[in-house]
MARNUSE-644085 format. One record per atom (N, C-alpha, C): residue in one letter; x, y, z. Coordinates in steps of 0.001 Angstrom, whole numbers, padded with zeros to 6 digits, always signed. Layout:
# residues N
aXYZ;...
END
This chain:
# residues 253
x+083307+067278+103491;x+083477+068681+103878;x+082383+069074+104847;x+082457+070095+106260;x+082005+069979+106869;x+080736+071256+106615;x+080090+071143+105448;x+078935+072081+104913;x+077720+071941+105831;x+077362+070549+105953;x+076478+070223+106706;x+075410+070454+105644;x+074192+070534+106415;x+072888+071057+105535;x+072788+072615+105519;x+073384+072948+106709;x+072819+074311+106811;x+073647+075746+107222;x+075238+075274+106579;x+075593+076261+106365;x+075466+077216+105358;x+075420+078814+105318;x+075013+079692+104247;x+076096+079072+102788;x+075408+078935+101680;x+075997+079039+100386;x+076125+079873+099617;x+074716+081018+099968;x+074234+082082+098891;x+075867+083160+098684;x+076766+082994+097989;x+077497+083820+097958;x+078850+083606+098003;x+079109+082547+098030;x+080314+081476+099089;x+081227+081418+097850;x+082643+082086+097619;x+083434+081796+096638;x+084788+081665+096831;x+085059+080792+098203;x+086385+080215+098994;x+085976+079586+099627;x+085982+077854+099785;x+085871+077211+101096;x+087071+076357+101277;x+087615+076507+101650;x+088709+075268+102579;x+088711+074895+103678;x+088631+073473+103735;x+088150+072683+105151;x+089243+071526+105051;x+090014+071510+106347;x+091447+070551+106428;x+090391+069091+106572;x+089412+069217+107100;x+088610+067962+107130;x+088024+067618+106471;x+087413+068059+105330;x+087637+067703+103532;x+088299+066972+102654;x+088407+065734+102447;x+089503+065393+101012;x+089070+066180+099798;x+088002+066795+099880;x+087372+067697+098814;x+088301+069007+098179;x+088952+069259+100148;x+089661+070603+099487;x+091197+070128+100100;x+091347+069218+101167;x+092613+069207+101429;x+092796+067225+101516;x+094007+066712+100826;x+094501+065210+101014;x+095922+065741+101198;x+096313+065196+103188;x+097515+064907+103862;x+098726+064965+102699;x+099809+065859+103015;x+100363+066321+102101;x+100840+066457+101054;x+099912+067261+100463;x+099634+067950+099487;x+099778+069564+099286;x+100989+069904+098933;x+100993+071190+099013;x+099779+072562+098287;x+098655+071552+097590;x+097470+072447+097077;x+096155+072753+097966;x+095502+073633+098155;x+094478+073500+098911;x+093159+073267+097921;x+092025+072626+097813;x+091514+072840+096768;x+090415+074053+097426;x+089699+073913+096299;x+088281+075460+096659;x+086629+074819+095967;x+086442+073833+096571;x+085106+073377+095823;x+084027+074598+095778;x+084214+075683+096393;x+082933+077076+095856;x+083694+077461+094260;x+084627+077683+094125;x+085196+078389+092868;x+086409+077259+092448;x+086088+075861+091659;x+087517+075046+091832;x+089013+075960+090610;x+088468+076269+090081;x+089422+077288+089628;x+090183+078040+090544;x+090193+078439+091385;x+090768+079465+092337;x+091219+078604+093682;x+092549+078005+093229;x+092923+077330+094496;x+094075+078044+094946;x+094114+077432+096481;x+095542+077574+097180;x+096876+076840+097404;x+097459+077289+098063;x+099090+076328+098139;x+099979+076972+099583;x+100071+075693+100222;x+100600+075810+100882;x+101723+076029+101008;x+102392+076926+102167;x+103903+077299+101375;x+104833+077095+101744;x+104953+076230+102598;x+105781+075286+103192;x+105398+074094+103983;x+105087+073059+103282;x+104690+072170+103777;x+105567+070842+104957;x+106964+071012+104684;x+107896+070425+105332;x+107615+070879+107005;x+106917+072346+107339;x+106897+072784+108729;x+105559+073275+108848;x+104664+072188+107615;x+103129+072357+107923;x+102805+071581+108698;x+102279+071280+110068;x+101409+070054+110469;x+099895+069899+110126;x+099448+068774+110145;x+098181+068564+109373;x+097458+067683+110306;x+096575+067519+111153;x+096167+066739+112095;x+094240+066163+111857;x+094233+065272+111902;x+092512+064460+111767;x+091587+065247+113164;x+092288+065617+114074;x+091365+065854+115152;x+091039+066716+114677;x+089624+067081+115674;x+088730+068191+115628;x+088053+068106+114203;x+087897+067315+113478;x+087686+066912+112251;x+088432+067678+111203;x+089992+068005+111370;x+090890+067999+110643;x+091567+069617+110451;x+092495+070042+111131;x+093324+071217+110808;x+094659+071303+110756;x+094807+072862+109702;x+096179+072682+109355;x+096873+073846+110976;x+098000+072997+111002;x+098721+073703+112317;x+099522+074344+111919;x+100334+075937+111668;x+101172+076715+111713;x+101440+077038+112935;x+101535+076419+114057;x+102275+076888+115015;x+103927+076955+115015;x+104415+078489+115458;x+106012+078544+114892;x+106503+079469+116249;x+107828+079186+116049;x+108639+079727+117541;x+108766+081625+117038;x+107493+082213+117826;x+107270+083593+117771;x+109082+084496+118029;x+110246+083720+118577;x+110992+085361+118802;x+111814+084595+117505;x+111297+083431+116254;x+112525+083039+115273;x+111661+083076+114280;x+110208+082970+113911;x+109790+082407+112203;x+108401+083541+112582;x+108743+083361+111528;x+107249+084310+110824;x+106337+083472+110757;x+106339+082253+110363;x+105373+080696+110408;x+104731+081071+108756;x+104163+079455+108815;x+104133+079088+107521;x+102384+079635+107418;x+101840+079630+105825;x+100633+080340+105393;x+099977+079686+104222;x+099110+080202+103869;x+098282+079508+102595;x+098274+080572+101792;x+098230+080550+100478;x+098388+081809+100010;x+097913+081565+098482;x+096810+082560+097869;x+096120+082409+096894;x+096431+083913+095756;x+096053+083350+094791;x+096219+084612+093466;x+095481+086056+093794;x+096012+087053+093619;x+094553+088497+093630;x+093292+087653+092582;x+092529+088197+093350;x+091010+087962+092700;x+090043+089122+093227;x+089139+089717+092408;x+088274+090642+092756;x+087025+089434+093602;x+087586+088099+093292;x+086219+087030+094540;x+086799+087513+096244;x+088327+087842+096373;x+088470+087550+097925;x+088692+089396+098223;x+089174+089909+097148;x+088977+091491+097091;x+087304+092087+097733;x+086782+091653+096795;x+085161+091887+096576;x+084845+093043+096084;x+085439+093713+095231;x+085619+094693+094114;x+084645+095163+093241;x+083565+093846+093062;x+083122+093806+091646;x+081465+093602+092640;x+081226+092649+093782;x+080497+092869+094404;x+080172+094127+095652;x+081119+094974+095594;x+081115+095557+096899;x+081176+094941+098060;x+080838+093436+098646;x+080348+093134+099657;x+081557+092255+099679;x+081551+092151+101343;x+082441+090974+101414;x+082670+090255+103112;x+082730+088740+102944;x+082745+088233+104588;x+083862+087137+104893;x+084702+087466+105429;x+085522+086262+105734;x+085176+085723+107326;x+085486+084678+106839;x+085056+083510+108401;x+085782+082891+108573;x+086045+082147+109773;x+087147+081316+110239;x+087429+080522+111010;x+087773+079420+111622;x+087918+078896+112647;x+089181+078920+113130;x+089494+079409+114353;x+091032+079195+114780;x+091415+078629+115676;x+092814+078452+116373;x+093047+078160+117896;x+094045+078584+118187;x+094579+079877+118580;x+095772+080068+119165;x+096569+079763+119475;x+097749+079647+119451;x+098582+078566+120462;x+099463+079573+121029;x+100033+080272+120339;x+101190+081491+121162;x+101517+082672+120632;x+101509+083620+121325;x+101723+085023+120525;x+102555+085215+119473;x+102644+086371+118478;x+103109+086492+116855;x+104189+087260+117206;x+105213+087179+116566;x+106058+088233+115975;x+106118+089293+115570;x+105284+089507+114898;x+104958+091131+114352;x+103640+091376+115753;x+103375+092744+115541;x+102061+093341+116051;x+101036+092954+115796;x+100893+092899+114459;x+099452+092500+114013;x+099051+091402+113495;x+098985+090371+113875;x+099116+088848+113547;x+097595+088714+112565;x+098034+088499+111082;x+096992+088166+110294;x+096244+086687+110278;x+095059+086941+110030;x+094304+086029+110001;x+093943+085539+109069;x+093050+086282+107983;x+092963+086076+106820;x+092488+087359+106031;x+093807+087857+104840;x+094290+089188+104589;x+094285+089695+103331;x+093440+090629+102755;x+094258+090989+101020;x+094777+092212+101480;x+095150+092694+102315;x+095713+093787+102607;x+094940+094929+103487;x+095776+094956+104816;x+095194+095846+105822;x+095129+096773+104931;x+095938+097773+104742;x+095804+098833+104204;x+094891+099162+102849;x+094608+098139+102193;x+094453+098243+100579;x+092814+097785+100533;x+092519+096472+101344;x+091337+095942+101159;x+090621+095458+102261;x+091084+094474+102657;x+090469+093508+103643;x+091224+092657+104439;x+091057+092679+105703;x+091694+091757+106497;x+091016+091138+107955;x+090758+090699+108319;x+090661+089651+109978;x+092591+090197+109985;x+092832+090892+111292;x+093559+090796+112263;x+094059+090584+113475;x+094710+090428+114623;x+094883+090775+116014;x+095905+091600+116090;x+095580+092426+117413;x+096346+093396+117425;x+097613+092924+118934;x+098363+093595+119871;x+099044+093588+120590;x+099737+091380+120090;x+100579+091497+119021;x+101189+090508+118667;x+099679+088915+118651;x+098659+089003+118274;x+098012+087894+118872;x+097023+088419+120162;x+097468+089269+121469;x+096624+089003+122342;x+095775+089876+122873;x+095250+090723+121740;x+094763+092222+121841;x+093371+092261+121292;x+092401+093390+120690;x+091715+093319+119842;x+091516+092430+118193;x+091074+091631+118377;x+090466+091147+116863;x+089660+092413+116031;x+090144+092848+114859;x+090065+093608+113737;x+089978+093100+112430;x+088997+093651+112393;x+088366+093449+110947;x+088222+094419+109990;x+089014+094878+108781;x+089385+096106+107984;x+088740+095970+107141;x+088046+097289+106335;x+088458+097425+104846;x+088630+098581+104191;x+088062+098795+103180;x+088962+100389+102693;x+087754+101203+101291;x+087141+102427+102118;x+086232+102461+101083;x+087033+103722+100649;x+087012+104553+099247;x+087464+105495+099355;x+088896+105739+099491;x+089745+105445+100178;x+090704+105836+100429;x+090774+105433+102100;x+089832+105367+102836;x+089469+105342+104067;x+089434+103809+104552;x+090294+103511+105484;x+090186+102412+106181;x+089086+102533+107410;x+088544+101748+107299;x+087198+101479+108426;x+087375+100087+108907;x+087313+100304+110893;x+087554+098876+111409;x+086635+098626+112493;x+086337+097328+112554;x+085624+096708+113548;x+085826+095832+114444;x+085950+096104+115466;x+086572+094912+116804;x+085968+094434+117408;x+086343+093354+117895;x+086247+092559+119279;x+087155+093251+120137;x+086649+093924+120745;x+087525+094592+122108;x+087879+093405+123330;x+088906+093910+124273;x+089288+093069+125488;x+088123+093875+126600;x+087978+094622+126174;x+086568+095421+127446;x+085676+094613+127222;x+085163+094186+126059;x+083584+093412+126087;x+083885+091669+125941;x+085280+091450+125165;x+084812+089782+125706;x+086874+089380+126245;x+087507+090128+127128;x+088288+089686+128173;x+089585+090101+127194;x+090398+089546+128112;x+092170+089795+128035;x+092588+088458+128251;x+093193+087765+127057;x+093200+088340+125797;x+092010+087667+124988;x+091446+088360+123484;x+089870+088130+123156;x+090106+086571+122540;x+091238+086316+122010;x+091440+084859+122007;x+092690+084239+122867;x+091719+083474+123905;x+092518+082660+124437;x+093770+081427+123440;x+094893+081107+124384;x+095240+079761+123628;x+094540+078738+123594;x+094686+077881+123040;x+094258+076553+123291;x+092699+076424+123458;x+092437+076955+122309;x+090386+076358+122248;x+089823+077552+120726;x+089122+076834+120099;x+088769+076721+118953;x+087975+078261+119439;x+087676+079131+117894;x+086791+080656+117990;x+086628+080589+116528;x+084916+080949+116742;x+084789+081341+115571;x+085040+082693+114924;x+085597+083162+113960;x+085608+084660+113908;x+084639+084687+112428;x+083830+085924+112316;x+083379+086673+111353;x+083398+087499+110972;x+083960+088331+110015;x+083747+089973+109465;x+082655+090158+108668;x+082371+091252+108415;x+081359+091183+107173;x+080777+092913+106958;x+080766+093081+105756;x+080944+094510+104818;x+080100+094100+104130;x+080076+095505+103624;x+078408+095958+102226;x+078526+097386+102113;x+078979+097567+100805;x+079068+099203+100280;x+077638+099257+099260;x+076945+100524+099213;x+076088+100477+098301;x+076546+101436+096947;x+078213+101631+097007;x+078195+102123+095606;x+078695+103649+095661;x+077274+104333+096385;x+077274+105533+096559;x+077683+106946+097829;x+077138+106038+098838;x+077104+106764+099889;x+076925+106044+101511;x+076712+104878+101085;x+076500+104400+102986;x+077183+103180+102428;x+077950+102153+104119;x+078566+100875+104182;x+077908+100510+105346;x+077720+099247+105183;x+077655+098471+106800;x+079151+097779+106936;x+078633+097513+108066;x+080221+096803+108619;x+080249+095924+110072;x+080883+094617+110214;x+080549+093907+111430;x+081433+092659+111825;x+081825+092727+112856;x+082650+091622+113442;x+081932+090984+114742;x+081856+089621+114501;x+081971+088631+115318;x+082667+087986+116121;x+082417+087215+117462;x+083128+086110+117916;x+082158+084547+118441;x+082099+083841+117673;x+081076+082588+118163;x+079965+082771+118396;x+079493+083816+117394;x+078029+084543+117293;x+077532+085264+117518;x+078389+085978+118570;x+078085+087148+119479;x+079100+088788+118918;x+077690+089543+118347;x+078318+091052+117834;x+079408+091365+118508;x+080827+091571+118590;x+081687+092991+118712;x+081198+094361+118431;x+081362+094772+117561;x+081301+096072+117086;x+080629+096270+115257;x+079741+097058+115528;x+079061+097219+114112;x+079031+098611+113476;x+079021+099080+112291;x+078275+100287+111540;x+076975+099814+110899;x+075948+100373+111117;x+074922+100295+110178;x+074520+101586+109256;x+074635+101272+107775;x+074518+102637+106838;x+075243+103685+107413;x+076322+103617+107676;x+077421+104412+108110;x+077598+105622+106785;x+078121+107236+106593;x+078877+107907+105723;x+079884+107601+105004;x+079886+107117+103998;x+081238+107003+103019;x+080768+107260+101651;x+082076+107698+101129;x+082138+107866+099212;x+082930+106942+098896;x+083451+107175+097557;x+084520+106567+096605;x+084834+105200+096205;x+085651+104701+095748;x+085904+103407+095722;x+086099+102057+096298;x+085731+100930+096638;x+085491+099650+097176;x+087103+099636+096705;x+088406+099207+097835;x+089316+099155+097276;x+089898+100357+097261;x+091609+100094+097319;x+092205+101716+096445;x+092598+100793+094852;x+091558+100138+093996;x+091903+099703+092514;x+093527+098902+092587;x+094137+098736+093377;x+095306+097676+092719;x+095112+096165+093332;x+095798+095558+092584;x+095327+093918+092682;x+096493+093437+094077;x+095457+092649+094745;x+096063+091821+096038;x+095965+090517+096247;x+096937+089783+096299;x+096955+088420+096630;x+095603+088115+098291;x+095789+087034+098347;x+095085+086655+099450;x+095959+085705+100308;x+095805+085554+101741;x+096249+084498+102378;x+095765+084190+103911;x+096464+083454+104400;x+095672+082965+105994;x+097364+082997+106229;x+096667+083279+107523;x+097841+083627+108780;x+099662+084639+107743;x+098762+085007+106904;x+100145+086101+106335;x+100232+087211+105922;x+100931+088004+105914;x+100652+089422+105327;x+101005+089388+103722;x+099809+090473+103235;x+100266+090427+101415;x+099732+091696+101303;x+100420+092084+100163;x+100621+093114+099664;x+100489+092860+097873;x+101090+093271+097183;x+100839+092687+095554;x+101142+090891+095335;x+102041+090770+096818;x+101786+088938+096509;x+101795+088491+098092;x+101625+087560+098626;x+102036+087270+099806;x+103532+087079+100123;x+103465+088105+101106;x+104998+088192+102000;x+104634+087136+103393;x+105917+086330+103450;x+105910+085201+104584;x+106340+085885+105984;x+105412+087034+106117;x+105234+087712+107740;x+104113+087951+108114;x+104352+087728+109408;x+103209+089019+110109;x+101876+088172+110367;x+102660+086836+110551;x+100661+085572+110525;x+100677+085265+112109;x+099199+085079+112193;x+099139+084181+113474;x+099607+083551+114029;x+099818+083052+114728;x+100620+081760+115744;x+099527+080649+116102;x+099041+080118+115178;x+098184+078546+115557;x+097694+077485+114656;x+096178+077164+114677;x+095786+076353+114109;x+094757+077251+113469;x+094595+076436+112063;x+093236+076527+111337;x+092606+075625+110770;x+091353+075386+111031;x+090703+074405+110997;x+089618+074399+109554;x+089167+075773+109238;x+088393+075893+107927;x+088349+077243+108069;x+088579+077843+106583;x+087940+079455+106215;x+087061+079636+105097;x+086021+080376+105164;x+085474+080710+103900;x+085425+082353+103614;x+085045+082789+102204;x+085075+084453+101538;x+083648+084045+101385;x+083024+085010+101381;x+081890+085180+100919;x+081711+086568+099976;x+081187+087034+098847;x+080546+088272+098480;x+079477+088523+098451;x+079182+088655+100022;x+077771+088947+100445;x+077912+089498+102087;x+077008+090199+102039;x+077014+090374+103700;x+076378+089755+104676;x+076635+089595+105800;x+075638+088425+106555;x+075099+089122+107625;x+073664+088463+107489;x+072943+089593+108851;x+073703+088628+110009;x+073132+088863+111194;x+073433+088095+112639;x+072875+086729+112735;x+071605+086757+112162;x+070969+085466+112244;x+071772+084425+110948;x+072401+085196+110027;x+073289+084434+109010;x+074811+084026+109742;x+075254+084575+110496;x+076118+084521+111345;x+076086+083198+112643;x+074945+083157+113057;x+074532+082239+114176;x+074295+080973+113257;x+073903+081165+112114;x+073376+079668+111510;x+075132+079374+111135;x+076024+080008+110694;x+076608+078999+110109;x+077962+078773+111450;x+077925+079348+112703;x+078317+079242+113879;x+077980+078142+114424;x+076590+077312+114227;x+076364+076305+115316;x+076129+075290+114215;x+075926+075523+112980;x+076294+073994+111562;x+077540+073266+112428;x+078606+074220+112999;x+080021+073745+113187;x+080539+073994+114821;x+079431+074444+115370;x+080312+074639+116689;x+080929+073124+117548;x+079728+072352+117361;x+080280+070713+117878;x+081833+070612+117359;x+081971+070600+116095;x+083506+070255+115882;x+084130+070639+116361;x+084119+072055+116916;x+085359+072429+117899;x+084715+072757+119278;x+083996+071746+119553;x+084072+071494+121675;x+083097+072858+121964;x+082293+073039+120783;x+080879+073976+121877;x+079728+073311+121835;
END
């Protein structure tokens, strides 16, 4: 698994890496989760999964955008990918585009735009990268705009790292922050908010799909994924850059 020495652990309770036999062996419809092995995934159609060794190993959902929704990984509600119980929460990712989505908002990795947490793109795939969550009742988002890194913010065909990352203190302030290959998008620091982490109902989790109380087979990306991790913790920038260049060689930086 491609941990290296010096990617962050402090917090880490999802890792799947296609270049792992740890978490993934060539088809196998399970994903495993060596941070939490209790809490695995499943692939959900593996007949129109591709699975490839390059780049040191990713799973390909690339699917014909005006006919399939494309295939996803898809895990149980847990307050680990919620982050409910910690307040805090970071999903990371490696991707590669290959062709615009079907729906508008092509998920990345999701417990629910509306409800909790999500990595999105917006204009089908080739728009803003968005990063959600929901304090209160209140959805709060953070982008990668096409003004600060181009049209569109992910190209096809070449590996990006993406990062989100949240921190409620409970009472009254959140941070909030999205990445691209190390470099800030858009941040809150100790931003105004009340109420609840969550609106309290339970959400599945998944990559490249939309979910709601379970995963629905719409609304995912159009490409490759190469490794994701959850974290319940927040990551400063310099936590961001370390675990960006543990892995940037594998995908051609």
């Amino acid at each position: 698994m491609y941990t290296g020495p010096h990617l962050i652990t402090d917090g880490l309770v999802l890792a799947a890496d296609a270049g792992s036999l740890r978490s993934y062996v060539s088809g196998s419809s399970t994903v495993n989760n060596p941070a939490t092995p209790s809490y695995i995934g499943s692939l959900d159609n593996l007949d129109n999964t591709t699975f490839s060794r390059n780049n040191g190993g990713f799973w390909d959902f690339t699917h014909d955008p005006t006919t399939d929704e494309g295939q996803f990984i898809t895990y149980q509600p847990s307050d680990l990918t919620q982050g409910d119980v910690a307040r805090a929460i970071t999903y990371e990712c490696w991707v590669n585009r290959q062709d615009v989505s079907l729906d508008s908002n092509a998920r990345v990795m999701s417990s629910d735009i509306s409800d909790y947490n999500a990595i999105y793109i917006n204009s089908n795939g080739t728009g803003n990268v968005i990063f959600s969550i929901n304090i209160g009742g209140s959805t709060k988002n953070r982008n990668l705009t096409t003004t600060k890194f181009g049209s569109p913010v992910i190209p096809t065909n070449q590996w990006f790292h993406l990062l989100g990352t949240a921190t409620y203190n409970g009472t009254d302030t959140y941070s909030q922050a999205i990445y691209r290959n190390g470099v800030l998008g858009q941040e809150t620091v100790d931003g105004s908010i009340s109420g609840t982490w969550g609106d309290g109902t339970t959400r599945a989790f998944a990559i490249f799909c939309n979910v709601e109380n379970e995963a629905k087979p719409r609304d995912g990306f159009n490409g490759q994924m190469g490794c994701f991790r959850v974290y319940n913790k927040f990551f400063t920038q310099a936590e961001v850059l370390q675990n960006f260049n543990a892995q940037k060689s594998r995908f051609g930086y």
